[in-house]
Backbone as ProteinMPNN parsed JSONL, in Angstrom:
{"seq_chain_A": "XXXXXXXXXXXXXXXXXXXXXXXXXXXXXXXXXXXXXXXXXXXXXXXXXXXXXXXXXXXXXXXXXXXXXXXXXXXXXXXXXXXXXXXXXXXXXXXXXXXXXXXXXXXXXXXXXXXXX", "coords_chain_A": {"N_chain_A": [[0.842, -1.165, 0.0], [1.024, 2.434, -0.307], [1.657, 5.1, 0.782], [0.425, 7.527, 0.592], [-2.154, 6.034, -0.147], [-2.65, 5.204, 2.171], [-2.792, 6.853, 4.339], [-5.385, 8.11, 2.685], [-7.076, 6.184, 3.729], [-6.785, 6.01, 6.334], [-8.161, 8.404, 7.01], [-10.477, 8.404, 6.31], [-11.602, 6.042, 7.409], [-11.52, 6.555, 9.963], [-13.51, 8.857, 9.78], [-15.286, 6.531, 9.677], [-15.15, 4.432, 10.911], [-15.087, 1.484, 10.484], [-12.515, -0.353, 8.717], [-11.812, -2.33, 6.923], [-14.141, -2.013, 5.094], [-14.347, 0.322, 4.426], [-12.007, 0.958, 2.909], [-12.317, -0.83, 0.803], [-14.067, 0.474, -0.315], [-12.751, 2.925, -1.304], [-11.353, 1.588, -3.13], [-8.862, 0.131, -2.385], [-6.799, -1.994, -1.303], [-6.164, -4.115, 0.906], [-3.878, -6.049, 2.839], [-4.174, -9.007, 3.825], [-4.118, -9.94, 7.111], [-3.092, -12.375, 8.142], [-0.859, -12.748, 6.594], [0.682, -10.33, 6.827], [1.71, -10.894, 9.166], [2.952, -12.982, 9.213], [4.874, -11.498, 7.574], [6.52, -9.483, 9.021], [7.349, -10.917, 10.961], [9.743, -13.173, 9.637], [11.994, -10.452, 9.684], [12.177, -10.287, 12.718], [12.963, -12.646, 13.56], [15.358, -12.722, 12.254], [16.566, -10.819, 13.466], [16.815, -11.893, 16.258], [17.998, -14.129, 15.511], [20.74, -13.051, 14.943], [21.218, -11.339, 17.075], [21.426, -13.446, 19.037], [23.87, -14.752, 17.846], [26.139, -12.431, 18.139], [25.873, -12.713, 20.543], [27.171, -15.334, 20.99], [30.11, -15.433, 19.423], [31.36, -13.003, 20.724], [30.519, -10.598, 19.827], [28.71, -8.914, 21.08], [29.556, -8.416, 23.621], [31.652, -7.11, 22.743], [30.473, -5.126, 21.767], [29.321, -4.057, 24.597], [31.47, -3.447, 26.283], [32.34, -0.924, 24.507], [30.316, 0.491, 24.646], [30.418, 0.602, 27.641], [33.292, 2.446, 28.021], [32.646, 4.551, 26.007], [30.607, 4.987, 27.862], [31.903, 5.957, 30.241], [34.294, 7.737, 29.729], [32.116, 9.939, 28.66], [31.508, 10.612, 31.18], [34.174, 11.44, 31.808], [34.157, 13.964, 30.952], [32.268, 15.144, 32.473], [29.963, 15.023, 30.931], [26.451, 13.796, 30.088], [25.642, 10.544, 28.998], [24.061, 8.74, 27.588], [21.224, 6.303, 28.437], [22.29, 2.127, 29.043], [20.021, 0.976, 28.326], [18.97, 2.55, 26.199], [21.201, 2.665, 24.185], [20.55, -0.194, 23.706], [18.359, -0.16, 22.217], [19.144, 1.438, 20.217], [21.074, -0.205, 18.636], [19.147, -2.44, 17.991], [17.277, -1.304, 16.535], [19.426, -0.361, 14.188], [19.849, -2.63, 13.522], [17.573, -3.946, 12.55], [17.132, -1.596, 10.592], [19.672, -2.805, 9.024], [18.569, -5.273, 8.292], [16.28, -4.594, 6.457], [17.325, -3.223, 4.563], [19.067, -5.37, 3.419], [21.108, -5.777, 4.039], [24.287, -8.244, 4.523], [25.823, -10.773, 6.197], [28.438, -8.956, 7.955], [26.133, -7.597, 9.698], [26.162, -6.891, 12.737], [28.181, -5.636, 13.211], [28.045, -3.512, 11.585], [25.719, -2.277, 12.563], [26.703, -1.607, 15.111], [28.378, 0.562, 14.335], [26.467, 2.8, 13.993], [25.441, 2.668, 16.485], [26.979, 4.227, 18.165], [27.864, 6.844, 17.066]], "CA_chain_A": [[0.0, 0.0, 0.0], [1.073, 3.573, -0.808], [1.883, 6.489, 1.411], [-1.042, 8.323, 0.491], [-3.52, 5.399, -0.085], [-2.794, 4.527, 3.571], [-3.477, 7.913, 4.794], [-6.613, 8.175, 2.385], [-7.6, 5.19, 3.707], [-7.397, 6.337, 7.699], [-8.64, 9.397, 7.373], [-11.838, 7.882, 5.654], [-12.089, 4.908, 8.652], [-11.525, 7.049, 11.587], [-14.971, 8.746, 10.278], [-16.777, 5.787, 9.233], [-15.43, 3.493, 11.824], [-14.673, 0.208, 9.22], [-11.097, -0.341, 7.977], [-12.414, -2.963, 5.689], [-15.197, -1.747, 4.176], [-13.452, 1.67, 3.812], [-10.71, 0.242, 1.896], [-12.68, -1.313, -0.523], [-15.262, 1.468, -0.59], [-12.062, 3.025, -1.776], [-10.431, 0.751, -4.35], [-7.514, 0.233, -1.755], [-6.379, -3.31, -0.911], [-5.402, -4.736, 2.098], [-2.488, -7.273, 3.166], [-4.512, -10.152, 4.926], [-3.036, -10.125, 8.536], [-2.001, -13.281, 8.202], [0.846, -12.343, 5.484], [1.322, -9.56, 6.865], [2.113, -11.04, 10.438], [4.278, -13.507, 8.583], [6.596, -10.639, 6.413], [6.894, -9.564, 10.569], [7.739, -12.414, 11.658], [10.941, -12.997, 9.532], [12.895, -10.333, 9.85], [12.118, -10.718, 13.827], [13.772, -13.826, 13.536], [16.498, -12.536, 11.633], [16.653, -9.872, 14.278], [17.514, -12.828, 17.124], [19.558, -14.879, 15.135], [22.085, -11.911, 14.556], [22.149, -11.157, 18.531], [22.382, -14.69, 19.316], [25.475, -15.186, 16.856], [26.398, -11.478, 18.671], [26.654, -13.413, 21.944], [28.264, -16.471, 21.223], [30.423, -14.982, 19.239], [31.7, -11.617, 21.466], [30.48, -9.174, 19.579], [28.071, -8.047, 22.0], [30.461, -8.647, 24.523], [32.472, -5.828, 22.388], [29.178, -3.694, 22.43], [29.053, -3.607, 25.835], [33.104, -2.641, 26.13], [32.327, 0.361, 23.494], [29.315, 1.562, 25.677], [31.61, 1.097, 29.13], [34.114, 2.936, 27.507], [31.801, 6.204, 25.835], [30.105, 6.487, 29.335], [33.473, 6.827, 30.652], [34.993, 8.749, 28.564], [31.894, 11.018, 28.789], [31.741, 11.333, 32.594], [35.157, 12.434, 32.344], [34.276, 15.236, 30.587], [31.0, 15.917, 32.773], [28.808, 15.103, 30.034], [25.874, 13.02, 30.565], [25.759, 9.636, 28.471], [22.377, 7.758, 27.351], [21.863, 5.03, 29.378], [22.366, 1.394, 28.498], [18.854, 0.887, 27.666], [18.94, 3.702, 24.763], [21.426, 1.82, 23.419], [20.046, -1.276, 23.333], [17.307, 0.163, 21.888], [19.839, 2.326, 19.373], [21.426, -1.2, 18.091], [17.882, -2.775, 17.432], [16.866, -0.059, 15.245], [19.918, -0.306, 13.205], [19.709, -3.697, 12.984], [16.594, -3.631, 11.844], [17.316, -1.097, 9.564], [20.242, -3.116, 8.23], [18.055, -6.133, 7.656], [15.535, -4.209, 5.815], [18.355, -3.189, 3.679], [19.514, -6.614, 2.955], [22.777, -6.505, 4.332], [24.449, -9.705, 4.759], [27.149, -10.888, 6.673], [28.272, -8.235, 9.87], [24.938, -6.888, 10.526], [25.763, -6.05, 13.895], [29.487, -4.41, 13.997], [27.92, -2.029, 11.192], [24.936, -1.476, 13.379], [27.042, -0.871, 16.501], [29.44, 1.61, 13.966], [25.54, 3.646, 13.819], [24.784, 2.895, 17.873], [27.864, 4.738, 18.698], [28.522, 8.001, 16.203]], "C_chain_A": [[0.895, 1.237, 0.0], [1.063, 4.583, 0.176], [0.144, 7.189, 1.911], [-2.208, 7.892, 0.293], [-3.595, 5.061, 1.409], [-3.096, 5.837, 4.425], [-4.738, 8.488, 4.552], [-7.389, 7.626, 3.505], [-8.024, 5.3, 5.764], [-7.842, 7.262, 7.769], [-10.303, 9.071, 7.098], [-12.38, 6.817, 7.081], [-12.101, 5.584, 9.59], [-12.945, 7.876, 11.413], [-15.872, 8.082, 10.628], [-16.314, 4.625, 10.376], [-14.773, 1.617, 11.363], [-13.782, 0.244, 8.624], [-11.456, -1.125, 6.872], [-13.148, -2.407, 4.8], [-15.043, 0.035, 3.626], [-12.968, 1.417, 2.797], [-11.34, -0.172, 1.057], [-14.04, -0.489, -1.261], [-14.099, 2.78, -1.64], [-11.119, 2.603, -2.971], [-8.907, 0.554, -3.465], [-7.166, -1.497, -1.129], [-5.356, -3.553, -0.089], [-4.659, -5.608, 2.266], [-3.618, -7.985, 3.987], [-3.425, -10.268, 6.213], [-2.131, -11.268, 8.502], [-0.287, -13.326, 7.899], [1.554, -11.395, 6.216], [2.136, -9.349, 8.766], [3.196, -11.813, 10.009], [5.128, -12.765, 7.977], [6.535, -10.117, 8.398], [7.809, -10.171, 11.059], [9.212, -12.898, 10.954], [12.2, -12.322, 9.599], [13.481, -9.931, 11.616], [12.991, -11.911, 14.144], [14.894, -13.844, 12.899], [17.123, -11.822, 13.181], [17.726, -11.165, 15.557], [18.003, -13.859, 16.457], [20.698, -14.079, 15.318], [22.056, -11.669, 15.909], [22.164, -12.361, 19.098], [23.393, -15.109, 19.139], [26.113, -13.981, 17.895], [26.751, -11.834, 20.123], [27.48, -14.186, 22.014], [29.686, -15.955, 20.246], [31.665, -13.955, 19.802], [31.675, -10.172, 20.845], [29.404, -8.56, 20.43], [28.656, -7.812, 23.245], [31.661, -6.934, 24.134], [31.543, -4.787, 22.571], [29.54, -3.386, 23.539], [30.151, -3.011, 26.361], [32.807, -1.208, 25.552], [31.389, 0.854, 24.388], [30.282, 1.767, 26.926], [32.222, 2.41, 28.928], [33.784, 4.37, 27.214], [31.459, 6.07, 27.381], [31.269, 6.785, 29.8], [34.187, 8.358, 30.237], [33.626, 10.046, 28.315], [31.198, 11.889, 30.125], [33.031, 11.808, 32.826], [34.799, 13.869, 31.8], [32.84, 15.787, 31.346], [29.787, 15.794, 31.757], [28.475, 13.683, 30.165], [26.02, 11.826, 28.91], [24.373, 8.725, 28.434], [22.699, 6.365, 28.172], [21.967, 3.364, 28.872], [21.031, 1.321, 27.527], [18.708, 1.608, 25.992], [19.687, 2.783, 23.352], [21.381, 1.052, 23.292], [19.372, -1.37, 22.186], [17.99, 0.852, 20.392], [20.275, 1.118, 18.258], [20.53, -2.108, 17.706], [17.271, -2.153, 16.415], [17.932, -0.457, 14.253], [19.841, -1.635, 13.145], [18.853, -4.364, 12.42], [16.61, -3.405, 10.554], [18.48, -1.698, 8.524], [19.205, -4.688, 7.508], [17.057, -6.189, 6.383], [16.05, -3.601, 4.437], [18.783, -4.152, 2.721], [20.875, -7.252, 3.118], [22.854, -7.596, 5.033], [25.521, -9.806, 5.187], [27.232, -10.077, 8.17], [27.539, -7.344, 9.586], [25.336, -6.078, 11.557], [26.969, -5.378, 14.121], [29.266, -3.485, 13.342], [26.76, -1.435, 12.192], [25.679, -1.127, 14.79], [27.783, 0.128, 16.187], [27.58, 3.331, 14.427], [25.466, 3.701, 15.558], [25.752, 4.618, 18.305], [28.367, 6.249, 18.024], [28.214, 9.264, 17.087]], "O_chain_A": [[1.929, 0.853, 0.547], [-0.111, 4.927, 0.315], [-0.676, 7.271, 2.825], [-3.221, 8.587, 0.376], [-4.666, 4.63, 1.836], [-3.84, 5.595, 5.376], [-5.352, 9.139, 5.397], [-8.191, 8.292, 4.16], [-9.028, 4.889, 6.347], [-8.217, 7.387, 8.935], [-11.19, 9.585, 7.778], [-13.484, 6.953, 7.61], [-12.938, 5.172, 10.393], [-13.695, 7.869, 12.388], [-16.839, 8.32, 11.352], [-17.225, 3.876, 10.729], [-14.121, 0.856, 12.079], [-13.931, 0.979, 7.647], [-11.41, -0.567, 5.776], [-12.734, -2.325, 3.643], [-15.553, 0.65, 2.69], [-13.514, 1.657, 1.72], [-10.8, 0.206, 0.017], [-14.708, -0.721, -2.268], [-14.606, 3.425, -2.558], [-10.308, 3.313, -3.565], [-7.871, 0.887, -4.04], [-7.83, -1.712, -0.116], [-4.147, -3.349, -0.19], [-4.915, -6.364, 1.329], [-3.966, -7.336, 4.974], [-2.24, -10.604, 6.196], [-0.919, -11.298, 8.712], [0.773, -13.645, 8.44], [2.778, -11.443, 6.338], [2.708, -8.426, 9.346], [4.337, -11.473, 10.324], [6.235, -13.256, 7.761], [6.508, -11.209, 8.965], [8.915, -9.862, 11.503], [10.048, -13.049, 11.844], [13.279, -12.915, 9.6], [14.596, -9.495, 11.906], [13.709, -11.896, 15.144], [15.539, -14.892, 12.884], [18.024, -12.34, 13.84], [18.953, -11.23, 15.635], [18.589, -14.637, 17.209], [21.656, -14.567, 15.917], [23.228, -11.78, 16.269], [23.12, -12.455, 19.867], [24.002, -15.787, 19.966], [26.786, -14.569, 18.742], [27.695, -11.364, 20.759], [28.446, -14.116, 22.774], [30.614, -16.482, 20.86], [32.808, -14.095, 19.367], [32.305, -9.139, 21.069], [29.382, -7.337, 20.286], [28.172, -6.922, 23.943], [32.172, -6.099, 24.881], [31.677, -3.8, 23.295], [30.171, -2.332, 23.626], [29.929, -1.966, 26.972], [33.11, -0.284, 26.306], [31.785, 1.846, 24.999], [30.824, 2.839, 27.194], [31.808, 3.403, 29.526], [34.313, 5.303, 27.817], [31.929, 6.9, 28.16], [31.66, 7.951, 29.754], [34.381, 9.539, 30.524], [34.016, 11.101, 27.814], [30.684, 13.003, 30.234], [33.247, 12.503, 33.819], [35.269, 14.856, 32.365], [32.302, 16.787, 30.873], [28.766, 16.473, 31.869], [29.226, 12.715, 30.286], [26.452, 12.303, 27.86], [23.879, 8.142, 29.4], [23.7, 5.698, 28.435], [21.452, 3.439, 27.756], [20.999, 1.543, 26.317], [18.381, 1.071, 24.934], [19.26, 2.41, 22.259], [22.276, 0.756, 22.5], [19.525, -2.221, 21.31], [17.257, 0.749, 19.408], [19.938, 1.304, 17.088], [21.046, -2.862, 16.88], [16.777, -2.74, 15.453], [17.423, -0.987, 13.265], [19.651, -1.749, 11.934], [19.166, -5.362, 11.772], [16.357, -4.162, 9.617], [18.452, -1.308, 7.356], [19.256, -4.99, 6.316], [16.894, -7.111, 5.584], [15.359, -3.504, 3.423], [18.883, -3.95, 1.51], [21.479, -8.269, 2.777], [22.05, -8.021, 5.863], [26.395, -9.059, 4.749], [26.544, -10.292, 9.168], [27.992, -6.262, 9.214], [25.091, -4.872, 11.579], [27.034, -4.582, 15.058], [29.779, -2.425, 13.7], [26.833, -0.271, 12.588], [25.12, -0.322, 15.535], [28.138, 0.855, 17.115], [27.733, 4.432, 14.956], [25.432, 4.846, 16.009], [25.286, 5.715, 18.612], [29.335, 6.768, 18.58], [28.587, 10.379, 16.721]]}, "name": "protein", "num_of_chains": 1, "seq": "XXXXXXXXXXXXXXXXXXXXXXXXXXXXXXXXXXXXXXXXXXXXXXXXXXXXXXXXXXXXXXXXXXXXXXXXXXXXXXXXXXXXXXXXXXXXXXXXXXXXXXXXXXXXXXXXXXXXX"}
């Protein structure tokens, strides 16, 4: 679906109430949940393969060194530092975003080059 058919398409249901019968009152066609829980669902599972390999491995083991290291390095200077969580949360996103990409191979030392800039 389309940018602007998917914005047609809620601005039209949030009057009438019916996502379905909007949508096709529209000419706009929907993804069956099913499919569209399954395209989900793989690169979720891409997602924890790549920090599983990331554990056994030690590259998350290096993550967590490179975060030590910045907060350090920016409580010496008095400046505050996001807290682990953020970047947890910072290295999920790009890894994400690299899967959605299609990159293959180290996923996660380019997404920890993005956690960390």
């Amino acid at each position: 679906m389309r940018k602007a058919d998917a914005e047609r398409l809620l601005d039209a249901a949030r009057e009438r109430g019916n996502v379905e019968a909007t949508a096709k009152r529209l000419g706009i066609t929907l993804t069956p949940h099913e499919i569209a829980v399954m395209w989900a669902d793989n690169p979720l599972a891409r997602l924890d393969a790549i920090l599983a390999d990331a554990k056994r491995n030690g590259d998350l083991k290096a993550f967590n060194r490179t975060y030590q290291a910045k907060r350090l390095e920016a409580a010496s200077c008095g400046v505050a530092f996001m807290p682990y969580t953020a970047a947890e949360k910072r290295l999920k996103r790009a890894l994400m975003a690299a899967i959605a990409d299609g990159v293959q191979g180290r996923a996660f030392r380019l997404a920890m080059l993005d956690v960390f800039k």
